[in-house]
C-alpha positions as CSV (number, residue, x, y, z in Angstrom):
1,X,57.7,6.6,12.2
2,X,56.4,8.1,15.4
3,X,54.0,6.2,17.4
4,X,51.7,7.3,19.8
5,X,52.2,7.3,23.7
6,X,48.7,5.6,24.3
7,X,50.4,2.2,22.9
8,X,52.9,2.7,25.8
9,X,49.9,0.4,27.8
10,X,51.3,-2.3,25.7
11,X,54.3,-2.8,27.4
12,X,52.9,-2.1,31.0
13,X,49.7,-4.3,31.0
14,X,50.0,-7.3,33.3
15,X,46.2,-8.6,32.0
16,X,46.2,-11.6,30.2
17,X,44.4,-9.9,27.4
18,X,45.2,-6.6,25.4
19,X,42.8,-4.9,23.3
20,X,43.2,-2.5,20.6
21,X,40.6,-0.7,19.1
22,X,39.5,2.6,17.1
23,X,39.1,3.7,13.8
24,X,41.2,3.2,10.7
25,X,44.1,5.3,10.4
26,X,45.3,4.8,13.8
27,X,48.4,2.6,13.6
28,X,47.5,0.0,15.7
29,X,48.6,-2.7,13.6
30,X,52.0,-0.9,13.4
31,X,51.9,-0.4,17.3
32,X,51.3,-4.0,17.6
33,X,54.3,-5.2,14.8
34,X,56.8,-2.9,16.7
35,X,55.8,-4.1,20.2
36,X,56.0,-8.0,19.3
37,X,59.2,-7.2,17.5
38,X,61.0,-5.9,20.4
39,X,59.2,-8.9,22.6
40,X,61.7,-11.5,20.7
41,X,64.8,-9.5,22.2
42,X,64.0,-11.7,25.3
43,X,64.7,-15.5,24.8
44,X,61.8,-17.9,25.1
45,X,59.1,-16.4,23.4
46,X,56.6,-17.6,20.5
47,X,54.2,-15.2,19.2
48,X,51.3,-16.6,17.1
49,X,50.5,-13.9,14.9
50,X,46.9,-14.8,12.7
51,X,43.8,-13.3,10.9
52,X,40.8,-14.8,10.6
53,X,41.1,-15.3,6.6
54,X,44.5,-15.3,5.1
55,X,46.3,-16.1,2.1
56,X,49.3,-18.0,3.0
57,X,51.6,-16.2,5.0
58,X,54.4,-15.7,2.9
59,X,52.7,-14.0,0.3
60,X,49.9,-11.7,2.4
61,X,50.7,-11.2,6.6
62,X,54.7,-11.8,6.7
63,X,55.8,-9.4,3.9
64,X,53.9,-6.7,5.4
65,X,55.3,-7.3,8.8
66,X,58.9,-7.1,7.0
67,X,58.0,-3.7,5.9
68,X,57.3,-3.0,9.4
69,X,60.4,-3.9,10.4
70,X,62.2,-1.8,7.7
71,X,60.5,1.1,9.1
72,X,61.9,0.8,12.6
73,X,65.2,-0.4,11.7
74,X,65.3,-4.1,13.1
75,X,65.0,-6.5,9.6
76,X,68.8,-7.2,10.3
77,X,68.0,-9.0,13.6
78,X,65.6,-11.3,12.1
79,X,65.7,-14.2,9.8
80,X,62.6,-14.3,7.5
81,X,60.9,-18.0,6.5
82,X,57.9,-18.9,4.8
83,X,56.0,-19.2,7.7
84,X,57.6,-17.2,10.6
85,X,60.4,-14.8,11.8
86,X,63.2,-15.3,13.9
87,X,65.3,-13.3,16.1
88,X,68.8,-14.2,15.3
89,X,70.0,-13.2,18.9
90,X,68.0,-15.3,21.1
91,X,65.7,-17.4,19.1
92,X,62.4,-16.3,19.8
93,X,60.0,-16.3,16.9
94,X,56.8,-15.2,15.5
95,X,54.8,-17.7,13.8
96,X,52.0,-16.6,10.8
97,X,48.6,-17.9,10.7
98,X,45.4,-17.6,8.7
99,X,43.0,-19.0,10.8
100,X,40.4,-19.6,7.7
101,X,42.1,-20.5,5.0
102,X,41.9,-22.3,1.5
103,X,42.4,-25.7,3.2
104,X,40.1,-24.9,5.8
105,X,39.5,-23.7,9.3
106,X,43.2,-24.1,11.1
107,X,41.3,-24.2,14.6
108,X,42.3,-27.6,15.4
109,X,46.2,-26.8,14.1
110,X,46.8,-24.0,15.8
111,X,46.1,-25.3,19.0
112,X,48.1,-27.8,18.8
113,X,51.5,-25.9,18.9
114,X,53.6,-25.8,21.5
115,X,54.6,-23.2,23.4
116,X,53.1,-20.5,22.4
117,X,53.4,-17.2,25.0
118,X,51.8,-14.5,22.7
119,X,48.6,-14.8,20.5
120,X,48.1,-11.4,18.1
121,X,44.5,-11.7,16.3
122,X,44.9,-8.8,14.0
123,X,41.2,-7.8,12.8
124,X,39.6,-10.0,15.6
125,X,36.1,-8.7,14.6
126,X,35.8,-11.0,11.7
127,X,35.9,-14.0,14.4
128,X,32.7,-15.9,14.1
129,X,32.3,-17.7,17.7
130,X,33.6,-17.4,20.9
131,X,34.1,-21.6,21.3
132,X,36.6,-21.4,18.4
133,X,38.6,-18.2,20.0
134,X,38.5,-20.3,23.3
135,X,40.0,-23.5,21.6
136,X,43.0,-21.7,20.8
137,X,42.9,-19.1,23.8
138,X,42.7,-21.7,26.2
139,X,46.5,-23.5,24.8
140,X,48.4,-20.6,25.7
141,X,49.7,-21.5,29.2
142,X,53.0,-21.2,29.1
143,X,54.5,-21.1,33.2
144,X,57.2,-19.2,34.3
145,X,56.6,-16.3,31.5
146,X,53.8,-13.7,30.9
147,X,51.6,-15.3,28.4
148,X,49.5,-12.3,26.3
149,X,46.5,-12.3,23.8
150,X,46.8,-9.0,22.0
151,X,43.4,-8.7,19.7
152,X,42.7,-5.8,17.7
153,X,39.7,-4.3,16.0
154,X,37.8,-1.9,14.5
155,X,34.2,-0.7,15.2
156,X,32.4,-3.9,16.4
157,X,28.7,-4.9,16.2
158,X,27.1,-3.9,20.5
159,X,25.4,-7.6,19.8
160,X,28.5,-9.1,18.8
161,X,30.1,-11.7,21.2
162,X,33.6,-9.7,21.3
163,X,31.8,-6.8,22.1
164,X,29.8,-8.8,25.2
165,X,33.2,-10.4,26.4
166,X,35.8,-7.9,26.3
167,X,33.6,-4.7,27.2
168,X,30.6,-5.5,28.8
169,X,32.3,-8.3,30.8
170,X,35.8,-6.5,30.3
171,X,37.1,-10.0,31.7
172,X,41.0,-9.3,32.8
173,X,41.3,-6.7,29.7
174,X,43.8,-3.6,29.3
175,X,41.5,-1.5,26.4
176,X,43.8,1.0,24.1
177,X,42.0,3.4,22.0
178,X,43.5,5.7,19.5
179,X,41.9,7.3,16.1
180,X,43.3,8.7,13.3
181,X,44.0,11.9,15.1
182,X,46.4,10.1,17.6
183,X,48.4,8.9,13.9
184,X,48.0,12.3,12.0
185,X,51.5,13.1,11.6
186,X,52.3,9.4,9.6
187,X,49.3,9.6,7.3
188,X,49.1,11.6,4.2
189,X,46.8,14.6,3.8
190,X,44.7,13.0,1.5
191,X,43.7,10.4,4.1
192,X,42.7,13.3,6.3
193,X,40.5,15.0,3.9
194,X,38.8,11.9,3.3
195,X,38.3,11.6,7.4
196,X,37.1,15.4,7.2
197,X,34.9,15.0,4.3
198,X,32.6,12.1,6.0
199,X,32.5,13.4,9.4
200,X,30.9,16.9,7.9
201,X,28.9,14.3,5.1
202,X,28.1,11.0,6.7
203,X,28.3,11.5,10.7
204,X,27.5,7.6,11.1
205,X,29.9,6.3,8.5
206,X,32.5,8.9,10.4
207,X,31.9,7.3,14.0
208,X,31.8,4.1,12.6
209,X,34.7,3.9,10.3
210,X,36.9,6.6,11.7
211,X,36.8,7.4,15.3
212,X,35.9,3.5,15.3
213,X,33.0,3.7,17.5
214,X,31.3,0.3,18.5
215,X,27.9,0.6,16.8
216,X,24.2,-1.6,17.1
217,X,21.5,-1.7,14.5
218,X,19.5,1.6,13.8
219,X,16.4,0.0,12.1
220,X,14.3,1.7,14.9
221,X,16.0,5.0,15.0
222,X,12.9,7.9,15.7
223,X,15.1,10.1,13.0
224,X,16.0,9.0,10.0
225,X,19.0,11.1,8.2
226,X,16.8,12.5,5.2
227,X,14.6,14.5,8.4
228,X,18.0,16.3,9.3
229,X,18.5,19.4,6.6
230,X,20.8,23.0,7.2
231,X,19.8,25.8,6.7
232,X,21.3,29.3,9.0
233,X,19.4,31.6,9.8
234,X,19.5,35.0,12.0
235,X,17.3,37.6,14.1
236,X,15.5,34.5,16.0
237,X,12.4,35.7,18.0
238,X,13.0,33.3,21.0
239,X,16.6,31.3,22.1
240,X,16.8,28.8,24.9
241,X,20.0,26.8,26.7
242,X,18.8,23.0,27.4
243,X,20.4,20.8,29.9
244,X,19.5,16.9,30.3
245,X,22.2,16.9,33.0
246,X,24.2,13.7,34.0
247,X,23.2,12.3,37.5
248,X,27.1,11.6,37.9
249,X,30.5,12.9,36.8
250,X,32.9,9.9,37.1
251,X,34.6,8.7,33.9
252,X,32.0,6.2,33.1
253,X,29.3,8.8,33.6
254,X,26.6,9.8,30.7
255,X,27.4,12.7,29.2
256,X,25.4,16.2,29.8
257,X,22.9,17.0,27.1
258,X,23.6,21.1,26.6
259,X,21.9,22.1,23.3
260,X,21.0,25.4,21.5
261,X,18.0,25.9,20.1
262,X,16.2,29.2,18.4
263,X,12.6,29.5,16.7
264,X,11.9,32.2,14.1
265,X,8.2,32.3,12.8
266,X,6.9,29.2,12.8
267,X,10.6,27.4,12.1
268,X,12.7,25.9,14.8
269,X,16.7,25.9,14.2
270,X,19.1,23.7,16.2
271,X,22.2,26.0,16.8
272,X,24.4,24.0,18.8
273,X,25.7,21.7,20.5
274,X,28.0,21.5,23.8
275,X,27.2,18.3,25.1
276,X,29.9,16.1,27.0
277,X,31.0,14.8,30.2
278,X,31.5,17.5,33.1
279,X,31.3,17.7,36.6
280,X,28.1,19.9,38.0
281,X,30.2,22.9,37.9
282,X,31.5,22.3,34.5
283,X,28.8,22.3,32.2
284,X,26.7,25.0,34.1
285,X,30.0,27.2,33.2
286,X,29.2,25.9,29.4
287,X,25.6,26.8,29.5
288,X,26.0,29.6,31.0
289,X,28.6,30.9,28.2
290,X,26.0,29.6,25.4
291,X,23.3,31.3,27.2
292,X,25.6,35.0,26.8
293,X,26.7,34.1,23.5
294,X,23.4,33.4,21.6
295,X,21.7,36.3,23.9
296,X,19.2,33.5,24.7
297,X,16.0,34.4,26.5
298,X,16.5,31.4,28.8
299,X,17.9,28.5,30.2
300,X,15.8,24.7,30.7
301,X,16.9,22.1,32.7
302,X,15.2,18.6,33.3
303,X,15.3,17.9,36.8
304,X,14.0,14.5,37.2
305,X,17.2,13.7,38.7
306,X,19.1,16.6,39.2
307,X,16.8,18.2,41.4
308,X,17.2,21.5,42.7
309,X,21.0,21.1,42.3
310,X,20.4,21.9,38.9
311,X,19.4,25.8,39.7
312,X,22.0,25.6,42.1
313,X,24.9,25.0,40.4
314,X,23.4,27.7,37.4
315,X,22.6,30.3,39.9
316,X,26.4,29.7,41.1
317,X,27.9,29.8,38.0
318,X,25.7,33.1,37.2
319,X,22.9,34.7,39.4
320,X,21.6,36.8,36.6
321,X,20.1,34.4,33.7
322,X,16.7,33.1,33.3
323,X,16.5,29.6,34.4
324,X,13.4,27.6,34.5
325,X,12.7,23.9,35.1
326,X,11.0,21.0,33.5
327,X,10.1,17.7,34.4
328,X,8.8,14.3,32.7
329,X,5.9,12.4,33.0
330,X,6.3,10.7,30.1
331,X,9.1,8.4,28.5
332,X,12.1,9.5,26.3
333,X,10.4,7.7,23.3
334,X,7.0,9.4,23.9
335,X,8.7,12.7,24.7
336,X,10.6,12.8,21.1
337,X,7.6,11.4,19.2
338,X,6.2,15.3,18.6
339,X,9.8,16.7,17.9
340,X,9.9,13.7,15.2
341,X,6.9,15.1,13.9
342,X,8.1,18.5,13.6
343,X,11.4,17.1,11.7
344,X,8.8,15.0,9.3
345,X,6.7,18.4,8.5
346,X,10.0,20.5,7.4
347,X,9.6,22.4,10.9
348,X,13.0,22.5,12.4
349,X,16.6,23.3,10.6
350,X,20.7,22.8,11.6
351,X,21.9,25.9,11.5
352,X,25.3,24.1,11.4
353,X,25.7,20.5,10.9
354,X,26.6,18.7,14.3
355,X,28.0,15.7,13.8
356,X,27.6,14.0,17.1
357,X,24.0,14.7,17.9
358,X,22.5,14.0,14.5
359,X,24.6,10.6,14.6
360,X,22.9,10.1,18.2
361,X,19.3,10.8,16.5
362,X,19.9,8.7,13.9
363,X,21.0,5.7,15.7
364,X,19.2,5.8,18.8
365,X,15.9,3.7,19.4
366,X,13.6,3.6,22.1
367,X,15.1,-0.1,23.0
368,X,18.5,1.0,23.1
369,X,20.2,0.9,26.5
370,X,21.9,3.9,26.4
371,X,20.8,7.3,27.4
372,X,20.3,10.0,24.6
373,X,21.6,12.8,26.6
374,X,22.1,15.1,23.3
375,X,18.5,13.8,22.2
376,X,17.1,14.8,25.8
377,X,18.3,18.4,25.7
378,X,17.2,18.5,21.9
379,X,13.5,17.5,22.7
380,X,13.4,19.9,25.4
381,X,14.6,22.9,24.0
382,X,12.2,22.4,21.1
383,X,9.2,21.7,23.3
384,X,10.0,24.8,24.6
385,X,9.8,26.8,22.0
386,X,7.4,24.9,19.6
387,X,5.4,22.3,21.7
388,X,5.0,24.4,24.9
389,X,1.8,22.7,26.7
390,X,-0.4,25.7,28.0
391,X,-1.6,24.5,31.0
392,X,1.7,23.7,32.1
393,X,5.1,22.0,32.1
394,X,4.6,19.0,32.7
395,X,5.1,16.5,29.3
């Protein structure tokens, strides 16, 4: 069993709390197992190990964690109970825990033992409240040793408590992410297909499920996925490059909106997409590439905030394509309204399905506080070619 570099964080964090999250697939629960395991090679630890709803231990949470064990060598070392595990050599342990159970919530229980100096919440999503986390959160205090709580998670709910705490707040938190792809070679083809399948099929479910993305209610969404449908097509009378262009380029930055669009007759086809986080120079090298590529006839840019950077950096990157500006007078919401429209009328086609920008149009909503940078370059490029207001450019 290989595991993945990114869990290296687990043995290098100095936060109080470690977080682990991602999609299915990604052998976080295995990082976890092999991590606490080699933890009770150093005398004086007790790991609480629990899931929110549990059969007892010795028949659901510790025989898995055996298997783990098997699979990096170490059952020898420990001496397996109905209720914990042992290291032989120095006596640390690892205790098992539903915290819902058939007798009823253990809240009260487990924070009652002593000296514990790791807490592992394997799928922590399924936690109800943050004062019950805190009863049992605030008991671990052991002095004189580095006391951990190592939660891990799938996708979680953007209204969800967890989600405020640990990632809005990020309150003393080391974050590990991994997916699938970091685990490919210890999961069987057949899982992979599966992964493949949905992210070409179901782009939400994909996000959601596989790459573990955190998610919020959709209800509100402008597009709903029956509006998106394929259909490739070639000779297109017009082509255009659009950039909704991130203000920054630091790590936390929005991405860069950079979509292809093309129009033949009275149809509009969404070709591509290039979107991502890049510095200035970076994605006018990308649209400038798409622009050659597709031949296109020009390209946009909304310069609300970029400016006249925005020709700058194009006109650096090549002085020879067509470049033209627009600017908004109008909200995101109001700007996409028409484009919606076009969608609802059988107007506009995928030449290609693209995962990531039809799962942004299907789950962004005018109230949502993130910026639809994909969305952006979408509505633009197809303003341009389908909406284009005669007196001007000004929308």
């Amino acid at each position: 069993m290989k595991i993945n570099e990114k869990y290296a964080a687990l043995y290098t964090a100095d936060t109080r709390y470690i977080y682990l999250h991602g999609g299915r697939g990604s052998g976080k629960s295995f990082a976890v197992a092999d991590y606490i395991s080699r933890l009770t090679y150093q005398a004086g630890h007790k790991i609480l190990f629990t899931r929110y709803t549990a059969a007892s231990a010795s028949k659901s949470i510790i025989p898995e964690f055996v298997e783990k064990l098997k699979l990096n060598g170490s059952e020898p070392d420990f001496k397996v109970t109905n209720d914990k595990i042992v290291n032989i050599h120095t006596g640390s342990e690892i205790l098992f825990s539903g915290i819902k159970t058939s007798s009823g919530n253990q809240t009260a229980n487990l924070k009652s033992l002593q000296g514990i100096t790791t807490w592992v919440y394997e799928e922590f999503e399924e936690h109800p409240d943050e004062d019950s986390f805190d009863t049992i959160d605030l008991s671990i205090r052991e002095d004189h040793i580095q006391n951990r709580v190592i939660l891990i998670s799938n996708a979680l709910h953007k209204e969800s408590w967890q989600h405020k705490r640990f990632f809005e707040d990020e309150q003393d938190t080391t974050h590990i992410y991994t997916t699938y792809k970091d685990n490919r070679d210890n999961l069987n083809a057949q899982f992979i297909q599966m992964a493949e399948w949905t992210e070409k099929n179901n782009p939400y479910k994909y996000y959601r499920n596989f790459l573990g993305h955190h998610y919020e209610d959709h209800d509100e969404a402008l597009w709903t996925p029956d509006l998106i449908h394929h259909r490739p097509e070639q000779d297109y009378d017009r082509i255009v490059v659009a950039i909704d262009p991130a203000v920054t380029s630091k790590a936390e930055s929005d991405e860069t909106g950079i979509v292809v669009v093309g129009k033949k007759g009275k149809y509009g086809f969404v070709l591509d997409d290039a979107s991502g986080k890049y510095t200035p120079n970076g994605w006018a090298s990308v649209a400038v590439n798409l622009y050659h590529k597709w031949q296109a006839d020009r390209i946009i840019g909304e310069v609300n905030n970029g400016g006249d950077m925005i020709q700058t950096v194009i006109r650096s990157a090549d002085k020879t394509v067509s470049y033209k500006e627009v600017r908004a007078s109008r909200g995101k919401a109001m700007r996409a309204e028409p484009i919606v429209a076009l969608y609802e009328q059988g107007l506009v086609f995928h030449a290609k399905r693209l995962p990531e920008l039809e799962l942004q149009m299907t789950t962004w909503s005018p109230q949502s506080k993130e910026s639809p940078d994909r969305v952006d370059a979408l509505v633009w490029g197809l303003t341009e070619l389908m909406l284009k207001n005669k007196g001007g450019w000004v929308i």
